[in-house]
C-alpha positions in Angstrom: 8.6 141.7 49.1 9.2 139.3 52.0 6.5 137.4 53.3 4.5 138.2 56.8 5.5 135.5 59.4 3.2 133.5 60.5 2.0 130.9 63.0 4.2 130.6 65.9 6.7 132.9 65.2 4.7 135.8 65.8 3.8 134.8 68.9 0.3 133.4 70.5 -1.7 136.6 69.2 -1.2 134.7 65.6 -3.0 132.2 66.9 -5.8 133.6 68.9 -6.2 137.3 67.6 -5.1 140.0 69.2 -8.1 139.8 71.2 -7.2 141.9 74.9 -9.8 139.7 77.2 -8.1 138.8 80.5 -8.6 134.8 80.2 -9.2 135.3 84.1 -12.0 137.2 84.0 -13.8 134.6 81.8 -13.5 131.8 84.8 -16.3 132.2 86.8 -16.7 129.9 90.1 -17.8 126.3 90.2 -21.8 126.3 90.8 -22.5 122.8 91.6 -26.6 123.0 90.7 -27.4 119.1 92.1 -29.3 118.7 95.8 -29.0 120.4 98.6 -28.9 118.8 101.8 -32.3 119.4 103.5 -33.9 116.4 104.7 -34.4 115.0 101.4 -37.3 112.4 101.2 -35.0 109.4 99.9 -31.2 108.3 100.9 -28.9 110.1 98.3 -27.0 107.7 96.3 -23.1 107.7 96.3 -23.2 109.3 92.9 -25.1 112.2 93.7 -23.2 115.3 94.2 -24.4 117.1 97.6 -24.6 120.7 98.6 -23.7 120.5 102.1 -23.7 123.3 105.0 -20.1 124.1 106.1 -21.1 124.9 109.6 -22.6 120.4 109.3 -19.0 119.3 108.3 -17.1 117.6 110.5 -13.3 116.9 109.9 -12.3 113.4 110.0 -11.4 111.6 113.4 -9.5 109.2 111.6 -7.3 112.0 109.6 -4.1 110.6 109.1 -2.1 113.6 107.9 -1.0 115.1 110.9 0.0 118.5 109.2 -1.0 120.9 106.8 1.1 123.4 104.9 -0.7 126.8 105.9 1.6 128.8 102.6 -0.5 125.7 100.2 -3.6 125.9 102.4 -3.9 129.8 101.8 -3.0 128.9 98.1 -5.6 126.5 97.7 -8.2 128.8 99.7 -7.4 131.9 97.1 -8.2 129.6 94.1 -11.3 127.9 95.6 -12.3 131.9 96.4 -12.0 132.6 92.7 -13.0 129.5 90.9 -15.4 128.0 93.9 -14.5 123.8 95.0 -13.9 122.0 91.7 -13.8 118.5 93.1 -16.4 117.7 96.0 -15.6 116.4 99.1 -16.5 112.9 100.6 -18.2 112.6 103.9 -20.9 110.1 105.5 -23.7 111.5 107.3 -24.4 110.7 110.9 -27.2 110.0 113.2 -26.9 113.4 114.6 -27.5 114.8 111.0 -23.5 116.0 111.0 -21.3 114.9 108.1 -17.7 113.6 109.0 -15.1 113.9 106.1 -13.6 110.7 104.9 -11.6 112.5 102.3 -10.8 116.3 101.3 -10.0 117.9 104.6 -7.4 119.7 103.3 -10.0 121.3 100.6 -12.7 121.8 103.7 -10.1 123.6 105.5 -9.0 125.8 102.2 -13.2 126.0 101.6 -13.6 127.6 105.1 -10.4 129.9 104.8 -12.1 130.9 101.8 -15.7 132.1 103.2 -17.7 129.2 101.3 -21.4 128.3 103.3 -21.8 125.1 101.5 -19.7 122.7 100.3 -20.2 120.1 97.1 -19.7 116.8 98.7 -20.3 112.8 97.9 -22.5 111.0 100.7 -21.3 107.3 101.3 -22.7 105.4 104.1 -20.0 103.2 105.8 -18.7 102.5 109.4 -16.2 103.4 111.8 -13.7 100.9 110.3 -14.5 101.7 107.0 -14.0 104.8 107.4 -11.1 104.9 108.7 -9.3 102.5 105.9 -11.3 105.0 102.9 -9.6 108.0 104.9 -6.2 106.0 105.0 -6.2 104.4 102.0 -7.2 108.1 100.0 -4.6 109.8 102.0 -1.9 107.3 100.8 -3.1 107.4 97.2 -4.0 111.1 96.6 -2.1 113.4 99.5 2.1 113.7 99.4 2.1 112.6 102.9 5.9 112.5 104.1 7.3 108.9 104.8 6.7 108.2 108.6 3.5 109.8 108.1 3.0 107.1 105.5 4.6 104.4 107.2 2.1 105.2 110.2 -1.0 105.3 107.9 0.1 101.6 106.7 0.7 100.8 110.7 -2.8 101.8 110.9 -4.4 99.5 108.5 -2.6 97.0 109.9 -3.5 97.6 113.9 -6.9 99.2 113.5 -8.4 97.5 110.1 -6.7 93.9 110.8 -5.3 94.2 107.3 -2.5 91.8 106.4 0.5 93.0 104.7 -0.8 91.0 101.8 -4.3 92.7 101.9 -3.2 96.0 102.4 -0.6 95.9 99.5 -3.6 95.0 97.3 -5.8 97.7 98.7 -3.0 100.6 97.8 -1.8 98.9 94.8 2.1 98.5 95.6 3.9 95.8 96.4 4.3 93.9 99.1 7.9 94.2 99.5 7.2 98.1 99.2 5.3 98.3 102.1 7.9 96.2 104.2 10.2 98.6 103.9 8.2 101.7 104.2 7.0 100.0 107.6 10.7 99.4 108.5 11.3 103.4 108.9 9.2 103.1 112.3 12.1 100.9 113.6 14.1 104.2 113.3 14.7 106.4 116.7 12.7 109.3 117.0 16.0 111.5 116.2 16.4 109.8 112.7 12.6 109.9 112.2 12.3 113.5 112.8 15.2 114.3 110.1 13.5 111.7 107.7 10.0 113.3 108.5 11.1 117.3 107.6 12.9 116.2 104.7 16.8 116.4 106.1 17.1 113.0 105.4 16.2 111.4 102.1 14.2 107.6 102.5 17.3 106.2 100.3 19.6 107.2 103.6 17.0 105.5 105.8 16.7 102.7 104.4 20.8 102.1 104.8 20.7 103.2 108.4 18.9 100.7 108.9 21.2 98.5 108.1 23.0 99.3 111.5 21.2 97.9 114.4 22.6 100.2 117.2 20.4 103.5 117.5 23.1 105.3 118.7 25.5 104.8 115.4 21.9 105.3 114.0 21.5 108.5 114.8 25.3 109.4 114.7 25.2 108.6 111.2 22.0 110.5 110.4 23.9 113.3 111.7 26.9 112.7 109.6 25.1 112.5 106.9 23.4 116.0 107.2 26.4 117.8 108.3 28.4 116.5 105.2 25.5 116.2 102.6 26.8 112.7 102.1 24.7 111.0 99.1 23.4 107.4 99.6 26.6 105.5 98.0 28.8 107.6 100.2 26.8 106.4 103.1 26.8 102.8 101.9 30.7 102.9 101.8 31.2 104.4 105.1 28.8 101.5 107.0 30.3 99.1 104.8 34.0 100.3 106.3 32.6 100.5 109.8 31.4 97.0 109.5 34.9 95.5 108.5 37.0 97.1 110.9 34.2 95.5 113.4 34.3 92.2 112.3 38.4 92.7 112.2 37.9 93.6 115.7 35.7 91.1 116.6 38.0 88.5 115.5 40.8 89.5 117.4 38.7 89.7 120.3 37.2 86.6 120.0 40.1 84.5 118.8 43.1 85.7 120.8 46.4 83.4 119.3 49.9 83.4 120.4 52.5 85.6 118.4 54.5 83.3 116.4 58.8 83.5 118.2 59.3 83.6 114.2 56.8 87.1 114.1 58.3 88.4 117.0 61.5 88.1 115.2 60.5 90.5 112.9 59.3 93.0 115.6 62.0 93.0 117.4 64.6 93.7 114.5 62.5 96.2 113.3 62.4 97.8 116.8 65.6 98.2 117.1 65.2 101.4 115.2 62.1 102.9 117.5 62.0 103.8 120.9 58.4 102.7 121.7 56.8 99.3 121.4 55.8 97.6 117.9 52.1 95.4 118.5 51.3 92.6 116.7 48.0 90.7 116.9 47.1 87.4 114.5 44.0 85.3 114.0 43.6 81.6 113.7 43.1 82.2 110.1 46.8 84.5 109.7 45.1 87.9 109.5 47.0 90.2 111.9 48.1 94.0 112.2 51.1 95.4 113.0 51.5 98.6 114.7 54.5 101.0 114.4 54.3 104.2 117.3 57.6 106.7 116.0 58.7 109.6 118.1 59.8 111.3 116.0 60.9 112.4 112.0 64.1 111.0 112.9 63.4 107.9 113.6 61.5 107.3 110.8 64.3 108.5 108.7 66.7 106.2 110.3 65.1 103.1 109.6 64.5 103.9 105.8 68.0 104.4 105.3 68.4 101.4 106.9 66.3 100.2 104.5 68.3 102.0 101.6 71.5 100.2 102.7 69.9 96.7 102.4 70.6 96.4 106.3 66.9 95.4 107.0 
């Protein structure tokens, strides 16, 4: 007789019965029990977990996520519906007795999609400015914020909390040179931006754009990289082409030298075989092109037999 599988191979009922309970219908909704905001006789403490009413809650001046997913928003507000808000909100309470968010708004905006009256929230007292670089400095850490939206939350600690580069790398824990370059992306035009910001255009792209100084070829190569799905080393190897046929340029334009009588030798015995013009240009240093316009297939075939016949 062979022996009854077990463990895995039959599956999870081996392993938990065959037990038919919905594991749904044993989650039951967060029910924070701690204080309810109602003029309680001493300041709350940090710690303390808060119920506070909805229709108090402020969002957050400061915010700096400019946009919120409304498909993950309705998400969020279907799961807070069924399981209630499993991690509280952080506001600070002011004089008017409103609370402004510094962080969750995106789960106070689900929370209100989803019907709730009062909210579980931490109370921390702070001011305007630190307010602003808790909101920021969350927002950075916690929310997928795209990259000009993070590149403007780190312009913000810089212009409206007086951080340093150094002090700001410190307070979001990355590195300096990190934040450099994420700061960088603002030099972009608004075209480039735009494709970085709705995810046309990957950061790795950016960051090789900007290599190229001219907005314009900027955004001309933003396009090009788009239209052709062009990955970053492509990119790399087209600038890195553009800027040697510029410096080439640049050097012919800036150091204009006389044709050599022996190099013009050479152009006009090989012109003998073409009807139209052959251009030369040199450098100081030797480097030079030069340029053979054809008519036709049959001049080109004349000169290589000329070739052929050791007559060149």
């Amino acid at each position: 007789m062979s022996k009854e599988q077990r463990g895995l191979g039959r599956g999870l009922s081996a392993l938990l019965g065959e037990t038919k309970v919905e594991v749904d219908s044993l989650r039951k909704p967060v029910g924070y029990v701690n204080k309810t905001v109602a003029a309680p006789k001493e300041k709350p403490s940090s710690s303390d977990i808060m119920r506070v009413p909805v229709s108090a809650i402020e969002p957050n001046p400061f915010q700096p996520r400019e946009t919120f997913d409304p498909t993950a928003l309705e998400e969020l507000a279907a799961s807070i519906k069924a399981l209630g808000l499993i991690q509280p909100i952080t506001v600070r309470k002011k004089e008017n007795g409103t609370y402004q968010i510094i962080s969750g708004e995106r789960r106070f905006r689900a929370s209100k999609m989803a019907g709730l009256s009062m909210l579980p929230a931490y109370i921390i007292d702070t001011d305007d400015q630190g307010m602003l670089e808790m909101a920021i400095v969350e927002n950075i850490q916690r929310v997928d914020l795209d990259p000009i939206e993070m590149a403007m939350s780190y312009q913000r600690l810089i212009d409206d909390c007086k951080l340093t580069q150094e002090q700001m790398s410190e307070r979001i824990g990355k590195s300096r040179a990190a934040v450099a370059n994420t700061l960088r992306l603002l030099k972009l035009p608004a075209k480039v931006q735009h494709d970085l910001k709705v995810g046309l255009l990957s950061v790795g792209h950016a960051k090789v754009i900007l290599g190229i100084d001219v907005p314009k070829i900027q955004e001309d190569l933003c396009d090009i990289c788009i239209k052709n799905r062009l990955s970053v080393r492509q990119l790399e190897d087209i600038i890195r082409r553009m800027s040697r046929s510029t410096e080439e340029e640049a050097d012919f334009r800036l150091s204009p030298v006389t044709i050599p009588d022996e190099y013009r030798k050479v152009a006009d015995h090989i012109g003998k075989y073409f009807a139209h013009t052959i251009s030369m240009k040199r450098t100081l240093s030797g480097k030079g092109t030069m340029t053979i316009h054809f008519k036709n297939d049959e001049e080109v075939q004349r000169f290589l037999e000329a070739l052929d016949n050791s007559q060149i």
